[in-house]
N, C-alpha and C positions, 0 to 999 in steps of 0.2 A: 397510210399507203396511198401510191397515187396511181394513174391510168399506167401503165406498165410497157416499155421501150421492147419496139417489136424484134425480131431477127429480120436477117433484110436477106433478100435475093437477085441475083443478077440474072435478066433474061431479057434476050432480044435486044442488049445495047441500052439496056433501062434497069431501074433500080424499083423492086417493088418488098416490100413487106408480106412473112410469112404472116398468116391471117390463121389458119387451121393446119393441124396436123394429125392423117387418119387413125395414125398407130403411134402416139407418144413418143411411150416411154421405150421403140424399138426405133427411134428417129437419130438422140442425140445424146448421150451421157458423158456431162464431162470428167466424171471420178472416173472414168475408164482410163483416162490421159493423166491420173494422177495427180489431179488438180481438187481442190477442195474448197472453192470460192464463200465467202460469207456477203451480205446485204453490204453493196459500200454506198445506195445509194437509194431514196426511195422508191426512184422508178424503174429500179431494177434487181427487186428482191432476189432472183437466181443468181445475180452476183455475177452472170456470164451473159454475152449475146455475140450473135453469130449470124456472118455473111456468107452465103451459099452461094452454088453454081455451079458450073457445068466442068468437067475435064475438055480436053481436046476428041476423046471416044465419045463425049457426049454421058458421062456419068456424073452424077452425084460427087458433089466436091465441097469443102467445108478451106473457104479462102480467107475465112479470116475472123480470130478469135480474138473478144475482148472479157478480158477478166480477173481476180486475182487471186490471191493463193494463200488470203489470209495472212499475210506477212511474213511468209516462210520462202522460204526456195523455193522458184517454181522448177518444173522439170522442163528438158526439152521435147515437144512432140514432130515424129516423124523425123527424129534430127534438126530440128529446128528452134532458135533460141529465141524466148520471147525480148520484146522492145517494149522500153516504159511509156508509157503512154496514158493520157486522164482521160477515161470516155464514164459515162453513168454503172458502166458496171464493173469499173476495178483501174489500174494503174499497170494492165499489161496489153500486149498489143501481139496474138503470133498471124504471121504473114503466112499461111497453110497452101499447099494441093492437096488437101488429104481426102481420100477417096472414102466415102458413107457407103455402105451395101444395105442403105435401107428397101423396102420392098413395102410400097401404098403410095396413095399417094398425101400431095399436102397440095392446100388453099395461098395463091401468091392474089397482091393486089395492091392497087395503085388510085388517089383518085380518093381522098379520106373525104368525106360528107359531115363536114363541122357540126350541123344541128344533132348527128347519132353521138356525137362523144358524151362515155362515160367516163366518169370521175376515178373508177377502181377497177383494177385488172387489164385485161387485152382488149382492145374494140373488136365488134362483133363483125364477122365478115361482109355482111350484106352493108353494112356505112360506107363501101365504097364501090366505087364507079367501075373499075375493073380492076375482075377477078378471073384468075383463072388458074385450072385442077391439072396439077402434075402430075402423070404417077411413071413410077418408078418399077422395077424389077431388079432384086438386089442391084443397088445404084445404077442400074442403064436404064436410062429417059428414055419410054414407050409411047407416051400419049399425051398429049396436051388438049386439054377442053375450054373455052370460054365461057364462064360461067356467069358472065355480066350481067346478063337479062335475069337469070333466074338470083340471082341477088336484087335486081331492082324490081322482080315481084314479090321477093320479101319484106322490099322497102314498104310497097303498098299493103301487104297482110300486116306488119307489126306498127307498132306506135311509137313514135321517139324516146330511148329508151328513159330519160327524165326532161319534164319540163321544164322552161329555164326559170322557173320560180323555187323547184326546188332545186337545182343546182346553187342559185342562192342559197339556198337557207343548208346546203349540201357545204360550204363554202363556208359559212358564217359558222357551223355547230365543228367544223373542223378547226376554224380557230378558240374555238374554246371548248371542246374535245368535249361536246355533251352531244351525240348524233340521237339519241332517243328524246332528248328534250326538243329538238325543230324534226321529228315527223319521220326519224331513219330509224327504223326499227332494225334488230337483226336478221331479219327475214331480206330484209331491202339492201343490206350492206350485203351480204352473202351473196346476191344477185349479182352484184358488182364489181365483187372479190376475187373469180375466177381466177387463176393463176393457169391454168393449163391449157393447153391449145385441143386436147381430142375435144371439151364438151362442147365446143365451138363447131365442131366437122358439121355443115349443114344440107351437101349435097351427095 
């Protein structure tokens, strides 16, 4: 498994990556759309990733789904038929407005801090330079916060999440698939592994 292909977000004429989100599993489900994506690639085990944004009222909108369906039919969503397309998470491409009535908010950010990259799962919010807290009320945009500073005093309380000697030797046990023989125990892999965006929520 490798560091893991963020969802991305359009705000303010910019492009940033979702980093956290406050309420999961009430955010984004794609078995809801009938879709049943498997791993087509390693750095995108969900098999799905997704570009978010705004409606013209200023809600919650899902503009554009990458993913596939397992090799089967895919369905159309909202009326809309998917286009072939090769990205990290599938061989489908749908071009959406489709309105999210989520309600929390979620962590957007821009500005990656190369020495924070971990090798497995999501990067950690505070690795980047700006960050900032959307929240929502079933899908209408209420509030926006800049939360830049208070990730770059996380930068100062935490430690680089691996040093680049173990990234080596991270690197080297991965080509010959012995990570407890160079110093990665399962304790330290687990660390890494996250897959989920809520354990991440840090503000």
């Amino acid at each position: 498994m490798r560091s893991q292909f963020f969802d991305g977000f359009d705000f303010a004429e910019y492009k940033f990556s979702i980093v956290a989100v406050e309420h999961v599993d009430e955010f984004f489900n794609i078995e809801k759309y009938g879709l049943h994506p498997v791993i087509y690639d390693e750095s995108c085990l969900r098999g799905y990733a997704c570009i978010f944004g705004f409606t013209e009222d200023k809600h919650l909108a899902l503009h554009k789904l990458f993913t596939n369906n397992n090799g089967r039919p895919a369905p159309s969503i909202d009326g809309i038929e998917p286009v072939p397309f090769h990205s990290p998470a599938g061989d489908l491409r749908y071009d959406l407005e489709l309105a999210i009535p989520y309600s929390g908010s979620i962590l957007i950010a821009n500005g990656f801090i190369q020495k924070y990259f971990v090798p497995f799962g999501f990067q950690i919010p505070h690795a980047f330079k700006k960050v900032y807290e959307l929240t929502f009320d079933q899908g209408l945009f209420v509030r926006v916060e800049d939360r830049s500073e208070a990730a770059r005093q996380l930068r100062i309380e935490y430690k680089e999440p691996l040093p680049p000697e173990k990234k080596l030797r991270l690197r080297v046990a991965h080509w010959f698939n012995k990570p407890e023989e160079y110093g990665f125990d399962d304790e330290t892999l687990a660390q890494y592994m996250d897959l989920s965006y809520d354990t991440k929520y840090l503000f």
